[in-house]
N, C-alpha and C positions, 0 to 999 in steps of 0.2 A: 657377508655378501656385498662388500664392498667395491668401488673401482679400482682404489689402491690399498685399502685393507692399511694395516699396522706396518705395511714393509718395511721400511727405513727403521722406527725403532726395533722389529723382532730383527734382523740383520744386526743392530750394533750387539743388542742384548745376547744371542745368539753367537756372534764371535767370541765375543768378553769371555762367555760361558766356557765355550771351546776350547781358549785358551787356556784356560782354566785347568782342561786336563791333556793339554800339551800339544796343542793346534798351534801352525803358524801365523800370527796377527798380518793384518792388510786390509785392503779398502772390499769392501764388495764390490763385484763387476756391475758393469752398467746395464740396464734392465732392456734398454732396446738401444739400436742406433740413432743418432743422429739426424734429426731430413731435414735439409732446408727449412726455414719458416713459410709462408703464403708471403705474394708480395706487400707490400705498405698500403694499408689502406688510407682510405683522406683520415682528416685529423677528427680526433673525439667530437669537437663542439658539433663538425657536420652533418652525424649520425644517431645525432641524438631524437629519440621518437615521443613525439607529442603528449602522447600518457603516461609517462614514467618521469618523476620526479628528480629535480638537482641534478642534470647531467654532468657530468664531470670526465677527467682522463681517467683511467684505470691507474692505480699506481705501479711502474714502471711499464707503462704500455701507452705512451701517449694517443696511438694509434685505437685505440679500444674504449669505449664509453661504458664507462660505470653510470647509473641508475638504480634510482629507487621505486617499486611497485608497492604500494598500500592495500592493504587488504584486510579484510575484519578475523579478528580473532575465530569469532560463530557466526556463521551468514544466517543464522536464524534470529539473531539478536538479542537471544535471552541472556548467554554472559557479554557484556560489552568489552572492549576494547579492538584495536588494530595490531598486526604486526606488517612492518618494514622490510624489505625481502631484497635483498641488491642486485640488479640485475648488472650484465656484462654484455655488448654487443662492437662486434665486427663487421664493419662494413656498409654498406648503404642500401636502403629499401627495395632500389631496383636492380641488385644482386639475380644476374639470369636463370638463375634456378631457385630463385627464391629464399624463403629463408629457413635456415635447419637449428635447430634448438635440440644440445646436448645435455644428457640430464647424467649426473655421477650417482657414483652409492651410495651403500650402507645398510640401512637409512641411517645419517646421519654427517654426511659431508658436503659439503660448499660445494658451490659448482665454479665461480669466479673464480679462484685462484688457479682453476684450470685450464683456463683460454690457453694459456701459452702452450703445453701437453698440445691440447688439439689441435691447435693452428699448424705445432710441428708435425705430427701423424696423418695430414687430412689436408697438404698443403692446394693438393689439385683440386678436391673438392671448395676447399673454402677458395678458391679464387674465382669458382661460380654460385656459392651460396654465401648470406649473410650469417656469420651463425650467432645466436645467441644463448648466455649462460644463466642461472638463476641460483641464488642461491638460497632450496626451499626452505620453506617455515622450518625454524626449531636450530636452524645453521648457520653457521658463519660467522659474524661480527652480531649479530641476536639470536647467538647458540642459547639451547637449554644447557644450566647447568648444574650438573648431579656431580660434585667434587670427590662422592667417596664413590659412585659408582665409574665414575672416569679413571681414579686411581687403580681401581683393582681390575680395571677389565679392557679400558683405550676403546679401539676400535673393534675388538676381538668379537666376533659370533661365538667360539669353541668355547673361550675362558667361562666358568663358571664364576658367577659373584654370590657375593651372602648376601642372602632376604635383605637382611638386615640396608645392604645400600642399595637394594630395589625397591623398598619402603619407603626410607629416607627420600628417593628421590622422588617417586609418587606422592608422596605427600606436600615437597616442597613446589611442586606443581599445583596439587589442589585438584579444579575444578578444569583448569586450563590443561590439561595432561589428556582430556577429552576431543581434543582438537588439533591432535597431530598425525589424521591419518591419511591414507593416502588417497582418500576421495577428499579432503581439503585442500592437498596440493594438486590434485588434479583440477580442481575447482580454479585455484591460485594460476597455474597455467594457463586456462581458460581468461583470466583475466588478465594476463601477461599476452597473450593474443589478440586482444581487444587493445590492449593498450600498446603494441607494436604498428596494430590497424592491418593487419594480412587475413585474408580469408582463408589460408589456409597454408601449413607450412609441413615441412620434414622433422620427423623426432628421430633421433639415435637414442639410446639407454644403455649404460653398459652393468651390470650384475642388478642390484635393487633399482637403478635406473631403467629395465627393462620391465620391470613390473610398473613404475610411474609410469615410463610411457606409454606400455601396454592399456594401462587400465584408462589412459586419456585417449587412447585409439578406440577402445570400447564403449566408450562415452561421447565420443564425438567423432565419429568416423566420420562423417563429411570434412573434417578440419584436416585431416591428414592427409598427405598426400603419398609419401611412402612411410618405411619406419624399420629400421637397423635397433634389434636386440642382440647385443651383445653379451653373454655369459646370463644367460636367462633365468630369472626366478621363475617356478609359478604361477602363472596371473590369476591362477585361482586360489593363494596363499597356502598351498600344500608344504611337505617339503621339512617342516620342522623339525623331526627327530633324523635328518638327515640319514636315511637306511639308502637311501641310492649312493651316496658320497662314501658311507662307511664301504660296502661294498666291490665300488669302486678302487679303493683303494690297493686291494689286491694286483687288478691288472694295470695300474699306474705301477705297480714296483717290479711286478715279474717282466714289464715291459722295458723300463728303465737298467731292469740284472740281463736281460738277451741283450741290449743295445750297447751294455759295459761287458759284456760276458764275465760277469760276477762268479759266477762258479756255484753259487746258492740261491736258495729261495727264500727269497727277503721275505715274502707273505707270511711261509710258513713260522720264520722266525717272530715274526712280530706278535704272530700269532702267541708263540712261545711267550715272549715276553709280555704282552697286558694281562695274559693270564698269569702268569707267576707274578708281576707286582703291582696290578689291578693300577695303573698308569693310560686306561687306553683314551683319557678326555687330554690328556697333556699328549700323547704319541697321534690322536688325530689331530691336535691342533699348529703339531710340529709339521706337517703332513699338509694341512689345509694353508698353510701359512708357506711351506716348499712350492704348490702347484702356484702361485704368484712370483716368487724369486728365484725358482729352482725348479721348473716345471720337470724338466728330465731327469732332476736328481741325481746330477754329476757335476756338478761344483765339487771340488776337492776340497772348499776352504770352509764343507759344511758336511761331506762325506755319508750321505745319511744310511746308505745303503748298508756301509762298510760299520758304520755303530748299532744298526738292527741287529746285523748279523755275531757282529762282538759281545751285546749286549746278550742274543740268546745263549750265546756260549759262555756267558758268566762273568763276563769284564765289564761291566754296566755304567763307567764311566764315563766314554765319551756321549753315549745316549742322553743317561740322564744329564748332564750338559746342557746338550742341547732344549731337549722339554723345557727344566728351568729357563733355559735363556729364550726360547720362543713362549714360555707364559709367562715371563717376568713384568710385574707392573708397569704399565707404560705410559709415557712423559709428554702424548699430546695433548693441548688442551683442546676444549670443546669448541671453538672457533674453526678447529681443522680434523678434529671429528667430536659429533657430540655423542657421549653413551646415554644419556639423557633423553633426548631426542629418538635414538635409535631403542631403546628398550618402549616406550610410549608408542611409537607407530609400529612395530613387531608387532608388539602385544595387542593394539588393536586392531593390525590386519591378516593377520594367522588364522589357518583352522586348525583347531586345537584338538586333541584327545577327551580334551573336556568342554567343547564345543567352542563359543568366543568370547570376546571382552567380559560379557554379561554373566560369564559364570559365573557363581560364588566362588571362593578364593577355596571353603572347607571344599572337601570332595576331588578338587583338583587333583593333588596326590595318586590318589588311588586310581584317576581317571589314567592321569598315565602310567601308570605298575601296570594296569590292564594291556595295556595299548602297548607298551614294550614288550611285555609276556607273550603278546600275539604275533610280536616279529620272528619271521625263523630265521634263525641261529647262521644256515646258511648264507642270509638276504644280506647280511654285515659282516660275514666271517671276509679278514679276518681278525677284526673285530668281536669283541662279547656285545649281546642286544642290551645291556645293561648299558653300554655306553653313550649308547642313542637317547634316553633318558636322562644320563648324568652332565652331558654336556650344554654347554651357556646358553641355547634360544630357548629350552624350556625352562631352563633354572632361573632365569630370567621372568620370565612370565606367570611360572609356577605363583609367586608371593604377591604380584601386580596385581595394584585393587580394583575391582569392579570398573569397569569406563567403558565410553560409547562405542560401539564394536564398528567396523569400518563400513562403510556404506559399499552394496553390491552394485557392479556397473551393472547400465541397462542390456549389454550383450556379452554373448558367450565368447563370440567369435570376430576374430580380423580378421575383416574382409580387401584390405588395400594391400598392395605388394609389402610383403615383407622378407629382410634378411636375417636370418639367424647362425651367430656365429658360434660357436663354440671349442673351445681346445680341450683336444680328446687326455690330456694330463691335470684339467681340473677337478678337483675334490671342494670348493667352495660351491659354484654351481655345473653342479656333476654333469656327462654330455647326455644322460640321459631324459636329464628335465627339457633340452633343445630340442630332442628326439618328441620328445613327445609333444611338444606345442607343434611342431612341425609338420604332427602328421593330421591334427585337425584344422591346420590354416591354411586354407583353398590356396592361395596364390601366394606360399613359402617358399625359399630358397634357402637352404640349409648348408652353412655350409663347416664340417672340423676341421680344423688343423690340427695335423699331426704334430705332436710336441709340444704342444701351447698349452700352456696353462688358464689361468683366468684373466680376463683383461684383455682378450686379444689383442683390439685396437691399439690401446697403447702399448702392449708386452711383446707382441709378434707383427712382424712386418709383412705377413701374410691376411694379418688381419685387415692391419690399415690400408691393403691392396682391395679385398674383397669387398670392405666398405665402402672405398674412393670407385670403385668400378660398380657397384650397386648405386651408387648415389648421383653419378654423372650419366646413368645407361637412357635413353630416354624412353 
């Protein structure tokens, strides 16, 4: 549930594969257009804000102030130390609309290195707001890092990993593995607003960024002024065995075969196919990982529709292919996404089948055998409910030892203007989890885009429209 997910490497990985069984090599196309940047802001030194540490230029953005925010490890004080958190800010304090604070995915990625992404997406907004980035605990240049579960899994939610390097990396955390959830970073923003000195500013969130900034709107709704979820998680940490996303999937394909007039039903097929080679955590992930770079499913230089349908009828090469190449080990390190990070705040801000953090690890198991038995068949076809089970956020979690389970905000409900975006071809966070925050948030504006995947902001230029015109409305 990332902003940008594993793109870049499952695309190389993904071609390589292709090729492999007789696809023609070339660049992946480019994920949106081009927009202007915002104009020039004064220079770094001038922007720099009183409570944030070691101002400096952003490297290549002389225009942008990099900063450091300190923060305690446990605001209770029982384990001691600080973590360093680097912040990123455009523009200057009396910026006429204030200032907006964009928060990225995962959990598990930086938000700095993406000033430049937003400044291009957002260029009329940010030339009325200040924005600033953060990069939270556990990210960035002070990523957690779990080397064998980075290996085997990158950014991926779908990838399964072995116990074995969810152990490993719980362990090599210790005690500190307790303190990366998302009532710490909403804590960390909170003092990221103090030390900016605004009484009150705009959050955007886009996929696990909507759950941060939801859960800081819930916590401190006085502080907010509006607040842009983009590809929404949750905010009540539901969502795990992902049965809305599997489900979906269907009419993301029979939508994408009317739009190609395919001739067949991809669903049906796929259907065909997890069931004959019991593949359907690699054929959702291929699937979850298309609604980000392929939201329509007609890239020719990735065909997918035309390898379902191959694949049922018994040519299974260019399919399989692709699986391999969209779950092949992948090559980023934890500075630009950490899986470290990201399996530690999952696992303790989820509600589980087997309740949360604090469950014992025996019993887990059988908590979810139960809990997928109860899903009908229908609800993920088509998909097997066994899939929902077998894929990476609970196999993840499954093995993850005992730690502090996340703290509940003090309210249920957003009560300040909110935008909610969603693209009705995502399978990362499905359009029905928008729908539904939607329809309990008094003053929502909901809005799909047809054809969008995950990401809108930055993937579709409908998005970055509906945001820039929610954000300057007064």
């Amino acid at each position: 549930m990332t902003f940008l997910t594993r793109a870049g490497t499952a695309v190389a990985a993904a071609l390589t594969a292709v090729v492999c069984v007789g696809s023609a090599p070339g660049a992946a196309p480019a994920p949106y257009r081009s927009i202007p940047a915002a104009p020039t802001a004064p220079t770094a030194a001038s922007v720099a804000a009183p409570g944030l540490t070691d101002p400096r230029p952003c490297p290549g953005q002389t225009d942008v102030t990099c900063a450091d925010l300190t923060v305690p490890l446990d605001r209770t004080g029982a384990v001691p130390g600080t973590l360093k958190l680097r912040t990123a800010v455009l523009g200057t304090a009396d910026a006429p609309r204030g200032t907006l604070l964009f928060l990225t995915g995962g959990p598990g990625q930086p938000g700095v290195p993406y000033v430049q992404r937003i400044r291009e997406r957002l260029p009329e907004a940010l030339a009325q707001y200040r924005l600033v980035m953060i990069d939270q605990r556990g990210t960035g240049g002070a990523a957690v890092d779990c080397p064998e579960l980075q290996r085997e899994v990158g950014s991926s939610d779908t990838v399964a990993p072995t116990p074995g390097a969810v152990t490993a990396c719980a362990e090599s955390l210790g005690a500190q593995r307790n303190f990366y959830t998302t009532a710490d970073t909403v804590a960390d923003l909170e003092d990221l607003r103090r030390a900016l000195g605004v009484g009150s500013w705009t959050l955007d969130g886009v996929s696990y960024g909507t759950f941060t900034a939801g859960r800081y709107a819930l916590t401190h709704p006085h502080r907010v002024r509006k607040l842009v979820l983009d590809s929404v998680v949750p905010l009540d940490g539901a969502g795990v065995l992902y049965e809305d996303a599997l489900g979906h999937s269907a009419r993301v394909l029979r939508t994408a075969c009317r739009e190609q007039r395919c001739g067949f039903d991809p669903a049906r097929d796929l259907a065909t196919v997890v069931r004959r080679d019991d593949n359907g955590v690699g054929v959702f992930n291929l699937l979850v990982i298309a609604s980000i770079i392929d939201p329509k499913l007609d890239n020719p230089r990735f065909g997918i529709l035309g390898a379902i349908h191959a694949s049922a009828s018994g040519d299974r090469a260019r399919l399989d292919g692709l699986v391999a190449g969209f779950s092949a080990p992948s090559d980023e390190p934890p500075s630009e996404f950490s899986s470290g990070l990201h399996a530690a705040t999952l696992c303790a801000d989820s509600r589980w089948p087997w309740g949360d953090a604090s469950a014992p690890v025996e019993g887990r198991e059988r908590a979810l055998k139960r809990a997928v038995q109860r899903i009908r068949p229908a609800a993920v076809w088509p998909f097997e409910r066994e899939t929902a089970g077998a894929q990476g956020i609970p196999r993840t979690c499954l093995p993850w030892p005992v730690s502090r389970p996340n703290q509940a905000a003090p309210r249920r409900t957003l009560t300040m203007p909110v935008l909610i975006l969603a693209g009705d071809r995502d399978l990362s966070t499905p359009v029905r989890w928008a729908r539904d925050l939607a329809a309990v948030t008094p003053r929502a504006e909901l809005v799909v885009l047809a054809g969008a995947g995950h990401s809108t902001q930055s993937r579709s230029d409908g998005g970055a429209r509906a945001a820039e015109e929610f954000l300057l409305r007064r």
